[in-house]
NUMARDREN-100452 format. One record per residue: x negated, y negated, z negated of N, C-alpha, C, CB in turn. Coordinates in pm, whole numbers, plus 50000, padded with zeros to 5 digits. Atoms other than C-alpha are relative to their C-alpha. Last residue first. Glycine has a CB too. Layout:
BEGIN
XYZXYZXYZXYZ;...
This chain:
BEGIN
498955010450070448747164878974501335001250057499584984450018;499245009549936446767193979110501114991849900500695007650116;498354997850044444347206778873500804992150109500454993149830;499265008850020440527201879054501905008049961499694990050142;498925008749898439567236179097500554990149919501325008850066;498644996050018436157245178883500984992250083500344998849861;498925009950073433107239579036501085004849978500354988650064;499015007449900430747275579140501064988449926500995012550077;500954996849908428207296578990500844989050087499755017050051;501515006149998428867291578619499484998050124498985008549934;501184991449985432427300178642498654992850050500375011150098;501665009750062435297278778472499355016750129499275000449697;501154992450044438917285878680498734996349952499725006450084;501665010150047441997266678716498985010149951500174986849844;500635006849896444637279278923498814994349951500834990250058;501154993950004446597304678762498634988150039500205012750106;500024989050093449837292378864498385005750026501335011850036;500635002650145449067258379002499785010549891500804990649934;501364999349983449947268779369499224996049864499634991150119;500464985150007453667276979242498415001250055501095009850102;499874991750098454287245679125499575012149965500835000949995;501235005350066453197226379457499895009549825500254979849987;501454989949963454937253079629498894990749919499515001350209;501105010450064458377240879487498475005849994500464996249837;499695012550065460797256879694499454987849950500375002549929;499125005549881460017287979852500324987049958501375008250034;500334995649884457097298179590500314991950194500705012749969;500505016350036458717278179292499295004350157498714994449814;499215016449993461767301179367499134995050047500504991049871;499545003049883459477330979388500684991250033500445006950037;501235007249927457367318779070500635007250173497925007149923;500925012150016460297317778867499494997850113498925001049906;499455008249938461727351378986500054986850036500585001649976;500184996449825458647366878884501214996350090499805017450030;500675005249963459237352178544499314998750151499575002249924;499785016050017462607364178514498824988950050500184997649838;499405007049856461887396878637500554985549960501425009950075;500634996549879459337401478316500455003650141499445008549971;501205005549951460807385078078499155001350093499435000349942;499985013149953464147395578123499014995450003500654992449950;499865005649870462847430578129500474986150072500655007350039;501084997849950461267428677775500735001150152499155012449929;501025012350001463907409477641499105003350127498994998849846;499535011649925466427434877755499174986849978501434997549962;499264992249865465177463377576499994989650110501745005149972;501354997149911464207445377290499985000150112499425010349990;500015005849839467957435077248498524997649992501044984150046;499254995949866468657463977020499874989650126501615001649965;500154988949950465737455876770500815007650138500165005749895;501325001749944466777419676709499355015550074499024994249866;499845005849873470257429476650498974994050080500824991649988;500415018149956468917448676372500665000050095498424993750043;498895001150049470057487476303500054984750032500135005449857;499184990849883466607500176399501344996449993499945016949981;499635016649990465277474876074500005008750190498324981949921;498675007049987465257507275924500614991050062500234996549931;499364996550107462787526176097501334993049937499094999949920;499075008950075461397506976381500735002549847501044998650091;500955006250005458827536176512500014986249949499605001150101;500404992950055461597562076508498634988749916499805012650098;498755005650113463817536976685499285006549884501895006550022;499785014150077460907528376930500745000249901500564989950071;500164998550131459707565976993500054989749915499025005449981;499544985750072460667572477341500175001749881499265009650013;498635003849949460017536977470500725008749965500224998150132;499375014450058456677534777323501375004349971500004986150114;500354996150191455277569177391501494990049927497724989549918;499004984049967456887562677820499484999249826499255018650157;498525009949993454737525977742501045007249995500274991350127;500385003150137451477547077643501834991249950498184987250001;500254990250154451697569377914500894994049881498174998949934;498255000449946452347536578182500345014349895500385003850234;499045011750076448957522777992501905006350043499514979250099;499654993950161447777561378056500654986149976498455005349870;499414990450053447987555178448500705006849822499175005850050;498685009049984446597521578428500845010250002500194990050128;499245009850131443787535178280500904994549993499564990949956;499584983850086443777566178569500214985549835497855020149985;498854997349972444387534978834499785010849866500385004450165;498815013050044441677506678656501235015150039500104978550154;499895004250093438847539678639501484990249980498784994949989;499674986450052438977553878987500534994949884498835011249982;498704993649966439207520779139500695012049975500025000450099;499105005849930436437496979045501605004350076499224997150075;499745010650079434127512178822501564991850054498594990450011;500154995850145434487549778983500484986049935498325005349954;498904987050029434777542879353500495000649848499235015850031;500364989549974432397509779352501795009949979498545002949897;499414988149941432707474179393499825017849986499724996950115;499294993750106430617451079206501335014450087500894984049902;501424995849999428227440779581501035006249793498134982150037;500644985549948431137440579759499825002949888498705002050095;501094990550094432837409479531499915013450054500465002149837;500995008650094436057405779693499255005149900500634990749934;501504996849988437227430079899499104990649975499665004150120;500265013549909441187417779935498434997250029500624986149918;498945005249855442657453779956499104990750027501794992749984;499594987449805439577474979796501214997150058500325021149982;501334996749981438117447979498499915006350142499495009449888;500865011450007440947424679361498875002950134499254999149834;499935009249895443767450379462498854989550017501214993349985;500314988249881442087478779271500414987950115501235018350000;501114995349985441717453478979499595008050108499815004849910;500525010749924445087436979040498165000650008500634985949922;499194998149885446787477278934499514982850084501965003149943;500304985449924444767477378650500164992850109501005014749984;501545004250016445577441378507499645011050088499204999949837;500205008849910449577447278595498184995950043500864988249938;499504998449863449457474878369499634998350123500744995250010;501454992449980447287457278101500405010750154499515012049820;501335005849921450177432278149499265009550006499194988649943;499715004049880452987459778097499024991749996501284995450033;500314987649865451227475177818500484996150115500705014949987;501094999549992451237438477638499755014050063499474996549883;499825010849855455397435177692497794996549982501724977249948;499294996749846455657468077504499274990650104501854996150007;500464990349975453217457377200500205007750124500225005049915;501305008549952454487422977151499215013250053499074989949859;499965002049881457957441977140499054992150027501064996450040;499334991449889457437467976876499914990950128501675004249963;500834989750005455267440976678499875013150130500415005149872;501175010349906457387415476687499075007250033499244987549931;499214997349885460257447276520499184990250083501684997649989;499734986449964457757457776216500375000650209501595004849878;501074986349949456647427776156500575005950061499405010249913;500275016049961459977401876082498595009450072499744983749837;499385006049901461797434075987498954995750094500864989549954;499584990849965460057457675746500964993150111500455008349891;500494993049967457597430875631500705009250137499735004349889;501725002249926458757400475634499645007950060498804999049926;501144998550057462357413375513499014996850097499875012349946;500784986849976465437392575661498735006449914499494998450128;500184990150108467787372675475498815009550022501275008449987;499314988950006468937352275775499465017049895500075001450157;498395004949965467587320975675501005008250004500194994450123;499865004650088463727335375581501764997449978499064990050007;500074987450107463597351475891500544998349816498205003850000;498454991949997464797321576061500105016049933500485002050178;498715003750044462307303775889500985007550032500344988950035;500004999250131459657323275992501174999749925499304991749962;499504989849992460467319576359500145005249857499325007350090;497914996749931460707285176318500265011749986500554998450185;498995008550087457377283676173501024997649998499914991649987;500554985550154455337306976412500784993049857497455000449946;499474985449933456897281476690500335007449890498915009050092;498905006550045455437248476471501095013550077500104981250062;499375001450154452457262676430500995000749997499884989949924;499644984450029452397273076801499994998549846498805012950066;499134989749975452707239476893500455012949929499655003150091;499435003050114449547226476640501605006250068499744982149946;500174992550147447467251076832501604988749930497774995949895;499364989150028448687235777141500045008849914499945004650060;498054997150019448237202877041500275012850083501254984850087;499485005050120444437210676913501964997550033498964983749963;498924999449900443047233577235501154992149846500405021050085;499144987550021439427228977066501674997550070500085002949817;499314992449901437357203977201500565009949978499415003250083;499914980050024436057197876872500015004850099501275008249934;500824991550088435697161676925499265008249992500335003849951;501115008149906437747146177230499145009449915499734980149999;500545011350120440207175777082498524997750074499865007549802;501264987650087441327197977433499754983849918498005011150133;500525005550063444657189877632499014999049905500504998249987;501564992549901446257218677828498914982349939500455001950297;500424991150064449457211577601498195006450022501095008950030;501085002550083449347172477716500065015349897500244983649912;501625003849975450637187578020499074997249903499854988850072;500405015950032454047198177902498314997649994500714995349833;498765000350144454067235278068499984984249980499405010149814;498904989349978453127246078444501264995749873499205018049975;499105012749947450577215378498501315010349989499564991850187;499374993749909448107242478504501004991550082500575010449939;501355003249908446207230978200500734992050140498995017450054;499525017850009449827232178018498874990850093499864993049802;499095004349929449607267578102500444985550033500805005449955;500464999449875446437273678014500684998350054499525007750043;501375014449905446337252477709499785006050104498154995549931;499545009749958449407276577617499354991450066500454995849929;498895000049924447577306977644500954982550026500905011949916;500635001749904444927291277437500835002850116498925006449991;500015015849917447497281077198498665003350130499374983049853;498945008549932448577320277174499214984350041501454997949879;499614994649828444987334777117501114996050100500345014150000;501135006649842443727310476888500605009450106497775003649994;499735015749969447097320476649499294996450167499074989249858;498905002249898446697352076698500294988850044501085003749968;500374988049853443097356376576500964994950075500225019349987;500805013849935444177333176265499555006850149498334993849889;498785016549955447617359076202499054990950042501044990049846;500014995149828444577392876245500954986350024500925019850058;501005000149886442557372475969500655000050129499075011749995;500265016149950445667367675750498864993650079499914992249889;498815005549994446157402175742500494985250041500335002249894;500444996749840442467410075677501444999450074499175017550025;500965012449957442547385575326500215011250227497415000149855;499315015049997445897403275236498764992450072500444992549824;498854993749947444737441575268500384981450045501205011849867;500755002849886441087427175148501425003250084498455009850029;500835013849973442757419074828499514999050128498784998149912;498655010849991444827448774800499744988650057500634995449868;499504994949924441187471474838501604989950051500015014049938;500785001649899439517453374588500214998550147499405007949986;499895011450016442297463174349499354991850108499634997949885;498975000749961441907498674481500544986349996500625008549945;500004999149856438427498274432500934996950034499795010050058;500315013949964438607487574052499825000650147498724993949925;498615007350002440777521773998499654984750087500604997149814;499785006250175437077538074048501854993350082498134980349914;501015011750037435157553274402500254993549836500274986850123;501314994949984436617593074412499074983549993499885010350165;500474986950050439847594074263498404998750017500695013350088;499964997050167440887558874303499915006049937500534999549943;500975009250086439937555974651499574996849893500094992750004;501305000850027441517587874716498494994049971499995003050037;500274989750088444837579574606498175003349998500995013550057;500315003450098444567543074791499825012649854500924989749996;501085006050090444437557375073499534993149904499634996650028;501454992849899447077578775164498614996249991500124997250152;501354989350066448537560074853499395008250079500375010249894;501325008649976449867533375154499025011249824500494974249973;500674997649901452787555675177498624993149980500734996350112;500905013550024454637547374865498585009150114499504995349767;499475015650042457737569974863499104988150032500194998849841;499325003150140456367600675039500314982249986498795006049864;498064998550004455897608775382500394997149912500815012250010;499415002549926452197599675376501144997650043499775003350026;500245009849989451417613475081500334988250039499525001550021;498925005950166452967644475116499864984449974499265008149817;498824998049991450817649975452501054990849921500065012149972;499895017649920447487636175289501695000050075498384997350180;499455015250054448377662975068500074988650031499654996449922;498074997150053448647690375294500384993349959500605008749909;499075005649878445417680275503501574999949942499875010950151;499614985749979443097676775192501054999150092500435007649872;498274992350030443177644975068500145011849974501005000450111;499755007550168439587631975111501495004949932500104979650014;500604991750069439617654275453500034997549866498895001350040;499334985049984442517634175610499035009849928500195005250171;498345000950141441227601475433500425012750050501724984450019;500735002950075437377605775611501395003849867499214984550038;500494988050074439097614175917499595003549900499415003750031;499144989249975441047586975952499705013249978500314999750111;499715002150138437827568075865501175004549989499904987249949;500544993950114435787583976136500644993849889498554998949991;499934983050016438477581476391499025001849910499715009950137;498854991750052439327544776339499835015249956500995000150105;499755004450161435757535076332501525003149951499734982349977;501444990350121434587554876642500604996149875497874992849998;499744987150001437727533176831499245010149907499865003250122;499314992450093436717503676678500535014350032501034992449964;500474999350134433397504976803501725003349883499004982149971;500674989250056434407518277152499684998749832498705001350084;499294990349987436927490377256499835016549946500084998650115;498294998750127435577463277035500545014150052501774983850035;500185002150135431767468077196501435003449921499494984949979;500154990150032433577474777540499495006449865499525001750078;499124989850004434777443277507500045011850019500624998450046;499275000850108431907423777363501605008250045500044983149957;499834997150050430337434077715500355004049800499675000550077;500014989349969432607424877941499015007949894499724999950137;498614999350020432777391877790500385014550014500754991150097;499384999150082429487382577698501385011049952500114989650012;500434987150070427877388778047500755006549880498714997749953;500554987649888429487368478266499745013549943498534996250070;498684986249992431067348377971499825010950119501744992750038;499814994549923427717332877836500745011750088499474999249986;501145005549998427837310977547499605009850163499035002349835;501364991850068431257316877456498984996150115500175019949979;500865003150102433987294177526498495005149948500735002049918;500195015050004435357297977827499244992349929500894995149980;500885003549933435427333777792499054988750002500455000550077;500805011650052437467333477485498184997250078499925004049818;498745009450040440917349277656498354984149979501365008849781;499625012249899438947370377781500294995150007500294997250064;501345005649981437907387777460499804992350155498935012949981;499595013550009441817390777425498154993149959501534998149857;500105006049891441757423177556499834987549978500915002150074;501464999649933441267440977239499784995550114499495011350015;501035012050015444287426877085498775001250063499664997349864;499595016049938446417453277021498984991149994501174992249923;500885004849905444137487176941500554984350024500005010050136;501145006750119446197496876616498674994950132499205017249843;499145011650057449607504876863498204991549937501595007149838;500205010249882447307529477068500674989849926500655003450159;501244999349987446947555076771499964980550056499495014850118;500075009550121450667547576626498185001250000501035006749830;499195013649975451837557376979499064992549862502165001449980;501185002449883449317589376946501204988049985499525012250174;501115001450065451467597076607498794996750109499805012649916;500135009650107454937588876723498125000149975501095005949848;499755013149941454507609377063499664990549923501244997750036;501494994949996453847641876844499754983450084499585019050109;500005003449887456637638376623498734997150082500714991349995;500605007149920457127654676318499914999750131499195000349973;499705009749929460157666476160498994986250046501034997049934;498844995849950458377688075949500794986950007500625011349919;498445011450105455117683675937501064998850108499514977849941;499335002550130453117714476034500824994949968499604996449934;500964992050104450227706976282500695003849873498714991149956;499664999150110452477684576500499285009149827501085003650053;499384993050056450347692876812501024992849866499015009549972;499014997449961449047671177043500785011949979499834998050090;498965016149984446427651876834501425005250086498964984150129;499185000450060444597690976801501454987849938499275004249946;498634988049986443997694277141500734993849865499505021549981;498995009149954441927655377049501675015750043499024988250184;499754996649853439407675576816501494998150102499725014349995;500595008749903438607654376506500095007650199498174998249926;499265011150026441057669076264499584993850130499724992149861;499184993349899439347706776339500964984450003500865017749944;499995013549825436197686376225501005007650062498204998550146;499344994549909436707704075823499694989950142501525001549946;499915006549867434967700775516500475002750122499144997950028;500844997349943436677717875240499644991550089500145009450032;499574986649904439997715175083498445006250087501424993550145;499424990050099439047692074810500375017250059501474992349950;499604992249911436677671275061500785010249883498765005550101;499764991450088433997653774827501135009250055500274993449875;501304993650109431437637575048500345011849897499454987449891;500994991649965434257632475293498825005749890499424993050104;499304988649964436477615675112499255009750009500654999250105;499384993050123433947591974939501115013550045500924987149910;501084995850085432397582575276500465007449898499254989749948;499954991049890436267574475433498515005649945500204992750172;498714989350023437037552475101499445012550090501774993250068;499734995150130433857536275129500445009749995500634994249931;501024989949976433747532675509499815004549835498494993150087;499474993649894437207511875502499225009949957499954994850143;499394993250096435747487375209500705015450046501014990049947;501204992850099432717480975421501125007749912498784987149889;500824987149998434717475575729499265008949874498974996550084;499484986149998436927453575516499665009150050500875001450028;499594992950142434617432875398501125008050025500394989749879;501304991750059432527428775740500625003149858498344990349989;500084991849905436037414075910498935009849878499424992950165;499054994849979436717389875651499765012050063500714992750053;499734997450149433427374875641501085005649958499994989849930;501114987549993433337377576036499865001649872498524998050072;499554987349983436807361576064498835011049957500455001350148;498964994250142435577330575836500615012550053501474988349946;500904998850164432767323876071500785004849909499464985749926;500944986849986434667331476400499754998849873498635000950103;499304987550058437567305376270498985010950032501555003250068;499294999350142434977280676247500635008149925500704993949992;501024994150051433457287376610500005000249868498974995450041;499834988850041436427281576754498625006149911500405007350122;500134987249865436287243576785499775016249946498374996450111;501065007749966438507227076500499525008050121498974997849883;500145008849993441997225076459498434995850048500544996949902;499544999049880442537263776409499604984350079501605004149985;501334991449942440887265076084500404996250186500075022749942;501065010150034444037234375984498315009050074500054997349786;499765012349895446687251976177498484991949932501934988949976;500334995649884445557287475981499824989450117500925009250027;501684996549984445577269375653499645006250155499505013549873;500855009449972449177257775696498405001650031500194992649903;499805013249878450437286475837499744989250000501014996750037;501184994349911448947307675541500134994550128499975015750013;501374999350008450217286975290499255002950084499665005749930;500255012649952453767285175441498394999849930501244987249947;499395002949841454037320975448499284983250052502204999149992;501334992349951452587328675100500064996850151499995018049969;501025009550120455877301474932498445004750110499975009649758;499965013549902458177321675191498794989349936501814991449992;501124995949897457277353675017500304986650097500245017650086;499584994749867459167340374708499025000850089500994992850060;499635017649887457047337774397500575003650094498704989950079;499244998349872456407363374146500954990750061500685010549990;499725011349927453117361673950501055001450118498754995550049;498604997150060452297391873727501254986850086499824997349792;499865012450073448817385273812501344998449925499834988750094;501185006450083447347412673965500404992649858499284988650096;500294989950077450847432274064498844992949899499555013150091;498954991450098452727403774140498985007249897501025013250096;500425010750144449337384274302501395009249876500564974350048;501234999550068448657419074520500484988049893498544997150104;500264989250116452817424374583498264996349934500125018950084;498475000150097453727392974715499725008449920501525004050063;500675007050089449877387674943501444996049849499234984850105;501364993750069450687418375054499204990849932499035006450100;499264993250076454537406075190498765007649910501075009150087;499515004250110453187375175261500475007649945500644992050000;501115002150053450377389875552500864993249858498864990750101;500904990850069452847410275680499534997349893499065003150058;499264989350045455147382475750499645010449913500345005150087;499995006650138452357361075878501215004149909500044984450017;500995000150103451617384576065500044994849898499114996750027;499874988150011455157387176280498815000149882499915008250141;499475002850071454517347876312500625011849893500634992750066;500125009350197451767352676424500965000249942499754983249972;501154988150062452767382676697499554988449886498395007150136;498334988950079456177358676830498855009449934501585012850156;499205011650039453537333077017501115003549872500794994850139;501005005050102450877362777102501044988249902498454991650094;500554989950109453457382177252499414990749925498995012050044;498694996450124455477353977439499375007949890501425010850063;499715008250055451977342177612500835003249867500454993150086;501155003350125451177377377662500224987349966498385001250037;499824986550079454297385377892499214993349885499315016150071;498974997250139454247349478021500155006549890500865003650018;499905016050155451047344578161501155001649888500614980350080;501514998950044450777380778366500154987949892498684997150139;499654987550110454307373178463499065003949897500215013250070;499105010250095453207339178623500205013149881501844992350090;500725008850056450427362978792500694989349921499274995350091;500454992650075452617387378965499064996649877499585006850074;498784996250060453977361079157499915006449875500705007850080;499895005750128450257344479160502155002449962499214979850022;499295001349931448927379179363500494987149892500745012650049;498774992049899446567402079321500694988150044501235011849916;499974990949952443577389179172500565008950087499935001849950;500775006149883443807348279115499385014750070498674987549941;499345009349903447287356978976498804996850095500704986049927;498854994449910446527386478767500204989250127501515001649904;500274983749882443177377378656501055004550049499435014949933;500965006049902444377340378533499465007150090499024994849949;499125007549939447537352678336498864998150162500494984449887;498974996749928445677379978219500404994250094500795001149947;499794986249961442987359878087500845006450086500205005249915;498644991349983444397323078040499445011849999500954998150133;499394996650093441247308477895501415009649999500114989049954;498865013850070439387308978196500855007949889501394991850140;499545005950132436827331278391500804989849943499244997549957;499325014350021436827351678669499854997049864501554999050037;499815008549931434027371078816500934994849989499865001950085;501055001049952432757394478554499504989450089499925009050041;500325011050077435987395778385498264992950013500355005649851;499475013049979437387412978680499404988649928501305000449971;500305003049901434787442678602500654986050097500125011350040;501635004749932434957443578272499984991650125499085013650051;499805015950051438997450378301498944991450007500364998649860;499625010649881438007477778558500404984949941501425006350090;501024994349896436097499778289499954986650119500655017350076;501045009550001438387486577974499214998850115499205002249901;499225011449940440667508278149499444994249945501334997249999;499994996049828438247539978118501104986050014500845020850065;501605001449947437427528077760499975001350137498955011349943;499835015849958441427521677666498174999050044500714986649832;499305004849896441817563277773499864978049985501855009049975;500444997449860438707573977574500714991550098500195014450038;501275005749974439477556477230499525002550140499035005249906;499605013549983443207564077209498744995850088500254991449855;499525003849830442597598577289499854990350039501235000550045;500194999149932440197599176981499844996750161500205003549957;500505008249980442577581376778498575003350063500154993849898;499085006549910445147609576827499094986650071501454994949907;499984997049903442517632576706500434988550054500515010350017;501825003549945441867613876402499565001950134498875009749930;500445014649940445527621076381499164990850028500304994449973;500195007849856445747653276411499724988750003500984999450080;501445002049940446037662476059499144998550107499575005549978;500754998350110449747653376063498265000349999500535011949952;500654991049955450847644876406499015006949922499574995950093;500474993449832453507623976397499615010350001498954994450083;498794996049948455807618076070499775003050100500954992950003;498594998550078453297612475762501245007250110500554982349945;500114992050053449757612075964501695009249964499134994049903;501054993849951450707586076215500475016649911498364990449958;498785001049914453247568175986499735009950121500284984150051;498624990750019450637569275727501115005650115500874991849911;500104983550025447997559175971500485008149903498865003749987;499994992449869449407523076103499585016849968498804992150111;498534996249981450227506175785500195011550101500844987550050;498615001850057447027511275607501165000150014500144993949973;500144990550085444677518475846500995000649925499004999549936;499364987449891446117492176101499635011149909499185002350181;498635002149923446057463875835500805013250078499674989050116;499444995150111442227473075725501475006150009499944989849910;500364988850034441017474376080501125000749884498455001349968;500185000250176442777443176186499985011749949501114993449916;499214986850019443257445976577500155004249830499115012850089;498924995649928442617409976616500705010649981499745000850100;498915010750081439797406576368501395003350029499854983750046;499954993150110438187428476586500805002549897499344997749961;499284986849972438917407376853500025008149935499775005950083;498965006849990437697374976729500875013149992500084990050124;499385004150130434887391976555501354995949983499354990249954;499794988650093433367407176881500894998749840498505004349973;498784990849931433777371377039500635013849935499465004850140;499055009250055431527354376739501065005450063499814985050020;499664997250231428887384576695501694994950064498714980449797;499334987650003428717377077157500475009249853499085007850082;500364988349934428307342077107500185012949999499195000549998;500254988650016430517313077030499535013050089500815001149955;500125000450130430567276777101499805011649921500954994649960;500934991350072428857280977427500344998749815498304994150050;500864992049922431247255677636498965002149906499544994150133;501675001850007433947237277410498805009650027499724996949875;500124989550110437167240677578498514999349979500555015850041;500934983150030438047219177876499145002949882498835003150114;499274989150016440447193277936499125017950032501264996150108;501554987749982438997162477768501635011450063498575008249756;500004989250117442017135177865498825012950023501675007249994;499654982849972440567110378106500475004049860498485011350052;498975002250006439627072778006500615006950019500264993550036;499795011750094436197079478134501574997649997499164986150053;500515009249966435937114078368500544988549894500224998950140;499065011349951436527139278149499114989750039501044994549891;500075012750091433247166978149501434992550037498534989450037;498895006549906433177201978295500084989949921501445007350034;499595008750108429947222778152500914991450117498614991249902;498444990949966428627255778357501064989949903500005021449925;500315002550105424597231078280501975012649989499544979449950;501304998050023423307229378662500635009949854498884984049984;500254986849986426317212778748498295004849986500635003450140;501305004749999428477192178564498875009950052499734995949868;500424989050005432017197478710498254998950009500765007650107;501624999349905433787170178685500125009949938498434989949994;500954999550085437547173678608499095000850074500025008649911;501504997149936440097152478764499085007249847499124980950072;501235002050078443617145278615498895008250062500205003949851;
C-alpha cells in the first residue's frame, strides 16, 4: 500500500481505493499532548497509592525529597529524548527512535518492550480503576456489585472514546486531569497553611530522600523506586507526534512540560501531606491499616468531610483517565507495527473518518479483556494483584527502553552524525549517558525492591515469572529481528520504517 505524501501541507493521503494509513494530522495541540501524558502518570492515583508506600516503608519524611531526585534525573534524560524527537516522528516512539537511531535489532525490542507494557498496563488500570470505583459507590451509595460489573463499563466506554480521533479523549482527559490537580493542591495548601508540627523544608532537601528518617523497617530504595514508579508514561508524548499540530516543536516541548510540571507537583503536594500530618503521623498513617488516610486525614481536618467524598470520586474518575491514556498508547503501538507490515496489516489501518487507529484500539479492548477475565477466573484481586504485579513489570520492561533511548541518542548524533547542526556535548551526549545512567539506577531500585514493592501478591506465579518475562522479551525480540535480518530481510527492513516529518515524504511501506 502506497502513501502520498502531500507536500507543502506534512499530510499523507490514501491513494483511491487504499486503506487511510495515517493518523489525523494537527488533531491535538500542545494543552491536548500535555493532558495525554499527564493523564498518563495519574496525579491523583500516584498520590494516593504511590506515597503511602513511599512515606510508610521507604523514606519517611523524605519523600518529597525522593520526588525531587526523581524530577532532576528524568529532566537530564528527557534532555536527549527532545532531541531525537526533533527529527523523528511516528506513532511508534521508541520503537521508531531506536531502530531508525541505532540500530533496527535494537529497534524491534524498542517496539516490543512498550508495546507489551502499554497492552498488560490497561488492563492493570482497569483493575485499579474497579476496585475505587467498588468502594466509592459501596461507601456512597451502599451499592455492592462485583468489580467485574466497573471493569466492563470502563472497557466499554474507553473502546467507544477511543474510536474517534484523539482529540476526544484529550477533552475528557483535561476535565479529569484539572479536577484532580485542583483537588491535590487543596489538600497540600490546607496542610501547609496549618502544619501541626511546624513548618518545615527539611522534607524538601533530596540528602534527606536517602535516609530512612526513622521508620522502622524502612527502605531507602523502596521510597525513591515509588518516586520514579509515579512518572510512567511521560514518554509517551511521542507516541502522539503524528498527531499534534506541530511535532517538531510540540513534542519536545510538552515533554519537558510533563517532566518538570509533574515533578514540582509531586514534591509540593508530598510535601504539603508530610507537613499537614506532622512527620510522625504521616508515618503511622502510612503504615497503618488504611493507608490512603495519609490524605484523606488531613483533608478532613483541615478542608470538611465533603472533601474526602470529592476526593473518592476524582480517585475513580483519574483512574479511568490513566486506563484511556493507555489504551491510545497501546493501539498506536500496534498501528505501528501493523503499519510496518510486522503485525496483521489491517492493524496499521486508520478510520476513513476519524482517522484514529480504530482496529487496533478495538484489539487492545479485546487483550485488556482477556486479561481481566482471567483475573476475574482465577479469583484474583484487581487491585492488589491484577495492578500491583502489571505495574511491577510494565515499569521494568519501560526502564529498559528509556535505556535503549539514551544509549541510540549518543549513537544517533556522535557515531552516525546525524543532524550537526542539534549536536552538542551537553544536549546530545552528556545528558542521554548520565540519564541513561540513572534509568540503569532506577532498574538496580526495581530489582532490589520488587517483593517489597509486590507485597502480598509476592507469592503469585505471576510475580515469580517477571524475571523471565522481562528477559524473554527482550532477547527474544532481538533474536527475531536477527533471524529476520539473515533470513527474511524484507521483514527486517520494515522494522521501524515508516516515518511522518514535515521536511521530507514518508517511506513508502514495503508490501
Amino acid at each position: 500500500m502506497a502513501i502520498d505524501y502531500v507536500p507543502g501541507t506534512g499530510a499523507e493521503r490514501p491513494a483511491q481505493g487504499e486503506r487511510q494509513a495515517t493518523l489525523k494530522r494537527g488533531a491535538i495541540g500542545l494543552a491536548g499532548v500535555v493532558f495525554m501524558v499527564v493523564a498518563f502518570s495519574a496525579p491523583i492515583t500516584a498520590m494516593t497509592g504511590n506515597l503511602p508506600v513511599a512515606v510508610g516503608f521507604g523514606n519517611g519524611l523524605g519523600a518529597p525529597g525522593g520526588f525531587v531526585i526523581a524530577t532532576i534525573v528524568l529532566t537530564i534524560f528527557s534532555i536527549g529524548f527532545v532531541a531525537l524527537a526533533r527529527h523523528i516522528t511516528a506513532a511508534g516512539a521508541f520503537y521508531t527512535f531506536v531502530s531508525r537511531a541505532w540500530s533496527r535489532v535494537p529497534g524491534l525490542a524498542a517496539g516490543v518492550l512498550p508495546m507489551i507494557t502499554y497492552m498488560t498496563m490497561e488492563a492493570g488500570l482497569i483493575g485499579i480503576f474497579s476496585a475505587f470505583a467498588d468502594q466509592a459507590f459501596t461507601a456512597q451509595f451502599g451499592l455492592d456489585l462485583p468489580w467485574e460489573i466497573y471493569a466492563a463499563i470502563g472497557l466499554v466506554v474507553i473502546a467507544a472514546l477511543s474510536h474517534f480521533d484523539i482529540s476526544v479523549a484529550a477533552k475528557v482527559l483535561g476535565v479529569v486531569l484539572v479536577s484532580e490537580i485542583a483537588m491535590l493542591s487543596v489538600t497540600a495548601v490546607a496542610g501547609l497553611l496549618n502544619h501541626p508540627d511546624g513548618m518545615s523544608f527539611t522534607s524538601l532537601n533530596p540528602l534527606t530522600a536517602l535516609n530512612t528518617n526513622g521508620v522502622a523497617g524502612g527502605v531507602v530504595g523502596l521510597g525513591l523506586l515509588m518516586a520514579f514508579w509515579s512518572w510512567v508514561g511521560f514518554e509517551s508524548t511521542a507516541i502522539y507526534g503524528e498527531e499534534s499540530k506541530d511535532p517538531k516543536r510540540i513534542v519536545p516541548r510538552a515533554t519537558l512540560i510533563a517532566v518538570i510540571g509533574i515533578g514540582v507537583f509531586y514534591t509540593f503536594v508530598s510535601w504539603g501531606v508530610v507537613v499537614g500530618n506532622g512527620p510522625t503521623r504521616a508515618v503511622e498513617l502510612a503504615s497503618g491499616p488504611t493507608p490512603f488516610d495519609l490524605l484523606y486525614a488531613p483533608t478532613a481536618q483541615y478542608v470538611g468531610p465533603w472533601a474526602v467524598t470529592v476526593f473518592e470520586w476524582l480517585v475513580v474518575g483519574g483512574s479511568f483517565a490513566c486506563a484511556l491514556a493507555i489504551h491510545n498508547s497501546a493501539a498506536r503501538y500496534l498501528f505501528a507495527f501493523g503499519r510496518d507490515g510486522l503485525l496483521w496489516r489491517r492493524l496499521g489501518e486508520a478510520h476513513r473518518k476519524h482517522a484514529s487507529p480504530w482496529i487496533a484500539s478495538l484489539t487492545q479492548t479485546v487483550i485488556a479483556a482477556i486479561l481481566v477475565a482471567v483475573c476475574s477466573l482465577t479469583r484474583s484481586d484487581p487491585y492488589a494483584d491484577l495492578f500491583v504485579l502489571v505495574a511491577i513489570l510494565a515499569t521494568l520492561l519501560l526502564l529498559i527502553v528509556q535505556t535503549m533511548c539514551s544509549m541510540a541518542t549518543v549513537i544517533y548524533f556522535h557515531v552516525k552524525k546525524e543532524h550537526p547542526e542539534t549536536a552538542s556535548w551537553w544536549r546530545t551526549l552528556l545528558a542521554p549517558i548520565v540519564g541513561g545512567a540513572g534509568m540503569v539506577y532506577v532498574i538496580y531500585l526495581m530489582a532490589s525492591n520488587m517483593q517489597a514493592a509486590a507485597g502480598a501478591a509476592s507469592d503469585t506465579l505471576f510475580f515469580k515469572a517477571i524475571p523471565y518475562l522481562v528477559v524473554g522479551l527482550s532477547v527474544g525480540s532481538i533474536a527475531v529481528a536477527l533471524y529476520w535480518r539473515s533470513s527474511r530481510p524484507d521483514l527486517y527492513q520494515r522494522i521501524g520504517s515508516t516515518i511522518f516529518d514535515d521536511h521530507e515524504p514518508a517511506r513508502e511501506p514495503v508490501n
